[in-house]
Each structure stands twice: as structure tokens, then as C-alpha cells.
C-alpha positions as CSV (number, residue, x, y, z in Angstrom):
1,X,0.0,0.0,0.0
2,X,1.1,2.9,-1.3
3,X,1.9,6.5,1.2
4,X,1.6,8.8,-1.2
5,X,-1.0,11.5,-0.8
6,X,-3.0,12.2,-3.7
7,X,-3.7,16.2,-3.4
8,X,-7.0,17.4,-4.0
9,X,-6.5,20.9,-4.5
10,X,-3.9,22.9,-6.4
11,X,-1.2,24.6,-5.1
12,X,-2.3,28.2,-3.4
13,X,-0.6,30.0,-6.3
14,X,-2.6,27.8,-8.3
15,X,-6.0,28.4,-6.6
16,X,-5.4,32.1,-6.9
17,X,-4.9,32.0,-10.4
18,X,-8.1,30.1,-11.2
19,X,-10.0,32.8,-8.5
20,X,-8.6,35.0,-10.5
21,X,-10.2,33.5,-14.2
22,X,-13.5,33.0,-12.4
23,X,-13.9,36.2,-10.7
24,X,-13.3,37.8,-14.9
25,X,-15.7,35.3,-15.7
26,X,-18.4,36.8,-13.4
27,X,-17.1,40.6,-14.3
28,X,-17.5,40.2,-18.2
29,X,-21.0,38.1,-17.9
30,X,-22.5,40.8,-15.4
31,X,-21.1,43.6,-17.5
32,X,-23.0,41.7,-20.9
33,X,-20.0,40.7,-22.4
34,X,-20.8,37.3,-21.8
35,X,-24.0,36.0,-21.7
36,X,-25.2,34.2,-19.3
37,X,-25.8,30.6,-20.6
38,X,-22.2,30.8,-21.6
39,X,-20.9,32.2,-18.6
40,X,-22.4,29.1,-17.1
41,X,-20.6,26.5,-19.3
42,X,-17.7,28.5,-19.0
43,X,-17.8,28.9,-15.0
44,X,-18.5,25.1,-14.7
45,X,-19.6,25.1,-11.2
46,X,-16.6,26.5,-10.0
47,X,-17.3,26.3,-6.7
48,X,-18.3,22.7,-6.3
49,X,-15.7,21.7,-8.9
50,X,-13.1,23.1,-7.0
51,X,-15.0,21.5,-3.9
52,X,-14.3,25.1,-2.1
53,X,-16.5,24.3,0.8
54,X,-13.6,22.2,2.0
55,X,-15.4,18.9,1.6
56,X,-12.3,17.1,0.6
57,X,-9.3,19.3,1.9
58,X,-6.7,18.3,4.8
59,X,-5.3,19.9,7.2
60,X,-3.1,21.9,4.5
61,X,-5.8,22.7,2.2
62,X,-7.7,24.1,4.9
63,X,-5.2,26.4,5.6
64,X,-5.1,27.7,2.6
65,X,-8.7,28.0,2.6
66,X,-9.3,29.5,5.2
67,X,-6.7,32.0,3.5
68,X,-8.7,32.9,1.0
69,X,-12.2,32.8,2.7
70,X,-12.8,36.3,1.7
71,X,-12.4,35.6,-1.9
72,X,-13.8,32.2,-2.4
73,X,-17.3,33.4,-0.6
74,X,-18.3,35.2,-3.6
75,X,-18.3,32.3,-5.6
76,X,-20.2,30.0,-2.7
77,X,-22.5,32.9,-2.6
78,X,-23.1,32.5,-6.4
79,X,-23.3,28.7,-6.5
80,X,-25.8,28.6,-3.6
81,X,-28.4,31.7,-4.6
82,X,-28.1,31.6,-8.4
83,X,-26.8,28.7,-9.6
84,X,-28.2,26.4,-7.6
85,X,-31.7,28.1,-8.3
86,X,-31.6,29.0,-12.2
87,X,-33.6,27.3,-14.6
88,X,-33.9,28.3,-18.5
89,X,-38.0,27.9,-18.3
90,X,-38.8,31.3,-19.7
91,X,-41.8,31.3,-17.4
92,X,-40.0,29.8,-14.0
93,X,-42.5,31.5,-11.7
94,X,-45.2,28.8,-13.2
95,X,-45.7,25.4,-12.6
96,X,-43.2,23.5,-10.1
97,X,-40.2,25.5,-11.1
98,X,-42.0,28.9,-9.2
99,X,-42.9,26.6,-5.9
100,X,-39.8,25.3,-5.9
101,X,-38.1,28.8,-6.2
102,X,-36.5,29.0,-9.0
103,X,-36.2,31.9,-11.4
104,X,-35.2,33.1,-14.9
105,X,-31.9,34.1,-16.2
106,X,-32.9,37.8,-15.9
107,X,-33.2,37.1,-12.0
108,X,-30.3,35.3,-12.2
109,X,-27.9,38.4,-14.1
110,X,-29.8,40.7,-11.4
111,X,-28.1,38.4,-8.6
112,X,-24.9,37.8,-10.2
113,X,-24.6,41.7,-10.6
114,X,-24.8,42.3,-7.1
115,X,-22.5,39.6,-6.7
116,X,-19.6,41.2,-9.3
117,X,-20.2,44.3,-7.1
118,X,-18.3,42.8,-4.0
119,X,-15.7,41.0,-6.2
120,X,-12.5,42.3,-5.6
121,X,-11.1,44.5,-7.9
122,X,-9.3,43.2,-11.0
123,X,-5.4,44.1,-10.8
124,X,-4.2,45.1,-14.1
């Protein structure tokens, strides 16, 4: 039986880099440079992808998550009250999708705006 450790998350330097790419990705779709159905195959579920929440980190990863709290909570923000919600029904407040809460992409750009707005600003 093998020791080795396989690693779950990149290297910080790493991590930052793909904040970095994803918080862009959120700028350009809430400025309507991207729309939205492509920003969402772009993005990819960042959030859960990168299993952010700390689901599968160690004692090392959670370090360097708890490092950069400040900017992965922008992205758990937008996986949990957009992304999690959105449906591409062009009527989502009928029918099952509206009791379930879900809503529209137009609700959806409205949330991920506000969500751009506490992004931190892009270094250039």
C-alpha cells in the first residue's frame, strides 16, 4: 500500500490564479459581455468543482482556505443563490419550477450583478 498522498487541491498560487479567471468570468457576464448561458458552461460550477467548501481538503488545504475565505465566498455565494436556483423555463414563476423557487436568467444576471459588485477589484 502505497503512502503517497494524492492532493485534491492545487497549489495556493494555483488556486489564486483560477480565482482570479473566475472572478473575470463573473465581471464580463455581469457587464454583458458574456452571456449568461455561456458564462455558465464557461464557469462550470466552479465552486463545487473546485470543492471550495472544504469537503475534501486536509489539514493543509484548509489552511489555505481558510486563507482565501474572503475571496472564495463570492463564488459560494453565487453557487448557492443563483446557480443552484436557475432554470432556463422562460416562465420559471409557473408550474413547479415557481414553488420550488426558481427563477429566470434575468433574475439570475440581477443576482450575479450584485455579486460582481463585491468582487475584488481586478489588478491590471
Amino acid at each position: 500500500m502505497s503512502t503517497d498522498v494524492m492532493r485534491t487541491y492545487p497549489p495556493e498560487s494555483e488556486l489564486i490564479v483560477d480565482l482570479d479567471r473566475h472572478d473575470e468570468l463573473v465581471r464580463l457576464c455581469a457587464s454583458g459581455r458574456l452571456p449568461f448561458w455561456d458564462f455558465c458552461a464557461t464557469y462550470d460550477n466552479f465552486y463545487w468543482r473546485y470543492a471550495l467548501d472544504g469537503n475534501d481538503a486536509d489539514a493543509t488545504d484548509m489552511v489555505v482556505l481558510g486563507r482565501l475565505a474572503d475571496r472564495i465566498a463570492p463564488h459560494q455565494h453565487l453557487a448557492d443563490t443563483v446557480l443552484a436556483s436557475v432554470c432556463s423555463d422562460s416562465h420559471p414563476e409557473n408550474g413547479s419550477y415557481g414553488r420550488s423557487g426558481r427563477f429566470g436568467p434575468e433574475e439570475a444576471m440581477v443576482r450575479l450583478r450584485a455579486i460582481a459588485e463585491t468582487l475584488p477589484r481586478a489588478t491590471a
